[in-house]
KELOGU-165208 format. One record per atom (N, C-alpha, C, O): residue in three letters; x, y, z. Coordinates in pm, whole numbers, plus 50000, padded with zeros to 5 digits. Example, Ala and Ser with C-alpha at 12.3 -4.5 7.8 and 13.67 -1.06 7.14 Angstrom:
2
type; c1; c2; c3
ALA; 51319; 49431; 50780
ALA; 51230; 49550; 50780
ALA; 51320; 49670; 50780
ALA; 51424; 49668; 50846
SER; 51285; 49775; 50708
SER; 51367; 49894; 50714
SER; 51290; 50003; 50787
SER; 51341; 50114; 50804
# end
This chain:
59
type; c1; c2; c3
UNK; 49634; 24394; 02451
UNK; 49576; 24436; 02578
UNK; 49443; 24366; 02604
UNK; 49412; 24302; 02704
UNK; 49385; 24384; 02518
UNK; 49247; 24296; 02546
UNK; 49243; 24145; 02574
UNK; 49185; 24091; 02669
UNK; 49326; 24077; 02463
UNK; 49348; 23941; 02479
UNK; 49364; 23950; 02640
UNK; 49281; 23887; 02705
UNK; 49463; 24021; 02708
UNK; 49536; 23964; 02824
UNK; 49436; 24002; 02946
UNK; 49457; 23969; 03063
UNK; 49296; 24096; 02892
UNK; 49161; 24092; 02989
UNK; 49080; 24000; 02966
UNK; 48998; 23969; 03053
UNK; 49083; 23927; 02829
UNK; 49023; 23798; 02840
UNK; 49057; 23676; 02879
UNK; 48972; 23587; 02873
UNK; 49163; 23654; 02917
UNK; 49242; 23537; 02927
UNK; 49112; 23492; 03086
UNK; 49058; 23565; 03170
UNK; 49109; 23368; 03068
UNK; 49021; 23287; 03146
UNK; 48855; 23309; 03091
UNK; 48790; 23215; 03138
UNK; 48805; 23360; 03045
UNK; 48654; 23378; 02969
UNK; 48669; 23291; 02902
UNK; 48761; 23271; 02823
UNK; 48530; 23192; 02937
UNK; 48513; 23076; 02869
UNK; 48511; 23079; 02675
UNK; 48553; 23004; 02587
UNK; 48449; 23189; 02680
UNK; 48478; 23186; 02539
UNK; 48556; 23257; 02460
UNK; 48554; 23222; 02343
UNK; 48635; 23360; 02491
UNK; 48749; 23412; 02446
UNK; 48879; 23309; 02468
UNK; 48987; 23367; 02477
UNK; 48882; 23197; 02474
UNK; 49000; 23129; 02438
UNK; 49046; 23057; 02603
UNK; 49155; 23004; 02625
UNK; 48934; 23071; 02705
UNK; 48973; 23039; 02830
UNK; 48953; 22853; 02809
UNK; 49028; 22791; 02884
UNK; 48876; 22779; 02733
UNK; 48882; 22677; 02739
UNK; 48933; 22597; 02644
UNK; 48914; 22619; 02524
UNK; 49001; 22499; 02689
UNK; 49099; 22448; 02606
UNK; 49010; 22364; 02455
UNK; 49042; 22370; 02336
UNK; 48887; 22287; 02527
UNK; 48819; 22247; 02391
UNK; 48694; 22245; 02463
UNK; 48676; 22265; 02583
UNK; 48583; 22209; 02346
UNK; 48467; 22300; 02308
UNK; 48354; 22189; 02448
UNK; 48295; 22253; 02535
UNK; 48347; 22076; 02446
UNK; 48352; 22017; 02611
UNK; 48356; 22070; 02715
UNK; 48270; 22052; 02802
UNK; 48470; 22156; 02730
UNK; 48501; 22206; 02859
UNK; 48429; 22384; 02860
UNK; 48393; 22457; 02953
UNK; 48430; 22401; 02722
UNK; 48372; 22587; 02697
UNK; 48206; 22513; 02740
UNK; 48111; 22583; 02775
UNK; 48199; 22396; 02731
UNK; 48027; 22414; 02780
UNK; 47987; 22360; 02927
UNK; 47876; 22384; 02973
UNK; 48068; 22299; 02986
UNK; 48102; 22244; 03099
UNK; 48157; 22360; 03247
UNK; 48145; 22339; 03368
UNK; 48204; 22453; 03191
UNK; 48288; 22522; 03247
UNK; 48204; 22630; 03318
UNK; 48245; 22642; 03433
UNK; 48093; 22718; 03289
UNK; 48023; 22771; 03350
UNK; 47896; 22720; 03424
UNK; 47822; 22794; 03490
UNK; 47877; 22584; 03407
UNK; 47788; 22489; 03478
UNK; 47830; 22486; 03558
UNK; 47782; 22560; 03644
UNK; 47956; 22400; 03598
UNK; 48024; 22365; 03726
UNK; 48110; 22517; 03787
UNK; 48165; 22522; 03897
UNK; 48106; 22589; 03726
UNK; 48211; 22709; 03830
UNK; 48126; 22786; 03936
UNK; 48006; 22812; 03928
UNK; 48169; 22802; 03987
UNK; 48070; 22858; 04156
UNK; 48034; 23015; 04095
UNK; 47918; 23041; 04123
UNK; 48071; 23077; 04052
UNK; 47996; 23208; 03998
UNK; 47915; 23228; 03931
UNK; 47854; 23334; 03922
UNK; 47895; 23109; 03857
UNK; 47825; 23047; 03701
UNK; 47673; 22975; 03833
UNK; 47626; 23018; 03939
UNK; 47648; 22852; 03747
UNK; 47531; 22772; 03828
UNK; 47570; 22701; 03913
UNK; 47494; 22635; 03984
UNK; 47747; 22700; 03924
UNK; 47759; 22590; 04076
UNK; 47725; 22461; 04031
UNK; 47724; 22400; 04138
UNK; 47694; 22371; 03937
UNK; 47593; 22209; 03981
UNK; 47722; 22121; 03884
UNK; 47825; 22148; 03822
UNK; 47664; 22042; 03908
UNK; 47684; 21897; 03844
UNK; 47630; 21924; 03741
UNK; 47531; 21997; 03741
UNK; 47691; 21862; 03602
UNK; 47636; 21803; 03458
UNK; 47469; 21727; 03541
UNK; 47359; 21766; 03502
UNK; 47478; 21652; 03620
UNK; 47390; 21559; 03667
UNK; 47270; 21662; 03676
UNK; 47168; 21674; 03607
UNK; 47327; 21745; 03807
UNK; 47209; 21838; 03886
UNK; 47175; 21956; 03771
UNK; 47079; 22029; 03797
UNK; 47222; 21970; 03692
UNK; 47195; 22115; 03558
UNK; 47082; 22027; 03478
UNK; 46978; 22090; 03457
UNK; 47085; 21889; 03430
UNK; 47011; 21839; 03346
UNK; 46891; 21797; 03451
UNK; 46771; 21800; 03424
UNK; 46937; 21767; 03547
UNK; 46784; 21752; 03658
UNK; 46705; 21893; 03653
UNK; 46583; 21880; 03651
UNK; 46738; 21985; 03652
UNK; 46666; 22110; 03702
UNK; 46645; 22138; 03551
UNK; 46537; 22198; 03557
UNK; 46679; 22134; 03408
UNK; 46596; 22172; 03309
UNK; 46508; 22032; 03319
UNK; 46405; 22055; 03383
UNK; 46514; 21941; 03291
UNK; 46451; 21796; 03257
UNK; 46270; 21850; 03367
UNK; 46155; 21840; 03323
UNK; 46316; 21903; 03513
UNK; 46158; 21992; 03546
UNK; 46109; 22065; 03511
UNK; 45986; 22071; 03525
UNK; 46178; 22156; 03450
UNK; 46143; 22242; 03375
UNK; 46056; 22213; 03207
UNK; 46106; 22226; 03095
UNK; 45913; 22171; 03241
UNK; 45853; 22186; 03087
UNK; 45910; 22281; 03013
UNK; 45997; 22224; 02947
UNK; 45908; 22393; 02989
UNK; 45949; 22423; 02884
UNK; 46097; 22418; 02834
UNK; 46120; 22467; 02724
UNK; 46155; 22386; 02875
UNK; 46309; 22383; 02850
UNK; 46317; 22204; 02774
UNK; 46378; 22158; 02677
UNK; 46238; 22153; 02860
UNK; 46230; 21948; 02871
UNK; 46137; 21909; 02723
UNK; 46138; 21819; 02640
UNK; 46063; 22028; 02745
UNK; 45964; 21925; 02594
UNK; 46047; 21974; 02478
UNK; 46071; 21893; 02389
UNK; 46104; 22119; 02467
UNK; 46159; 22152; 02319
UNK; 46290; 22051; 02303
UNK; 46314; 22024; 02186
UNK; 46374; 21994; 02395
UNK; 46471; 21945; 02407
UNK; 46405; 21798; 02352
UNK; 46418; 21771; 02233
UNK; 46335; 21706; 02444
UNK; 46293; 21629; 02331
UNK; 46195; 21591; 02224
UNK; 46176; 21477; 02180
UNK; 46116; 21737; 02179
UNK; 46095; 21711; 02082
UNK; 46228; 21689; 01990
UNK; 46264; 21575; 01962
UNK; 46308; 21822; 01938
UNK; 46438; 21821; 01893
UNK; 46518; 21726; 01883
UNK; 46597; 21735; 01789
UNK; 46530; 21600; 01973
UNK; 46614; 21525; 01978
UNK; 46598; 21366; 01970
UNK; 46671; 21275; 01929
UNK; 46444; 21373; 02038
UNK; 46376; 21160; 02033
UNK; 46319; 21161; 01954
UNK; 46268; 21053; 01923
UNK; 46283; 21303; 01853
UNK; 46128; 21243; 01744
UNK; 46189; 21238; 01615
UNK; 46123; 21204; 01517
# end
């Protein structure tokens, strides 16, 4: 019974691979609506989201 209330939840088994489980509430209109493009534009302004990201990742 439950399985068949989760069926489509990104993370109860709604996405086929792990790409699309992170992709999938970015782009869905209930979720943030945007582009991969426009999601990384709007943290990348965001100081605090932009500096921990590259500290973490260019240093």
């Amino acid at each position: 019974m439950m399985e068949a209330m989760c069926m489509g939840s990104f993370g109860m088994g709604g996405a086929p691979t792990l790409r699309d489980q992170v992709l999938q509430p970015i782009q869905d209109e209930l979720e943030m609506n945007a582009s991969l493009e426009e999601a990384m534009a709007k943290l990348e302004a965001m100081s605090k989201y932009r500096d921990p990201i590259y500290a973490g990742f260019w240093h």
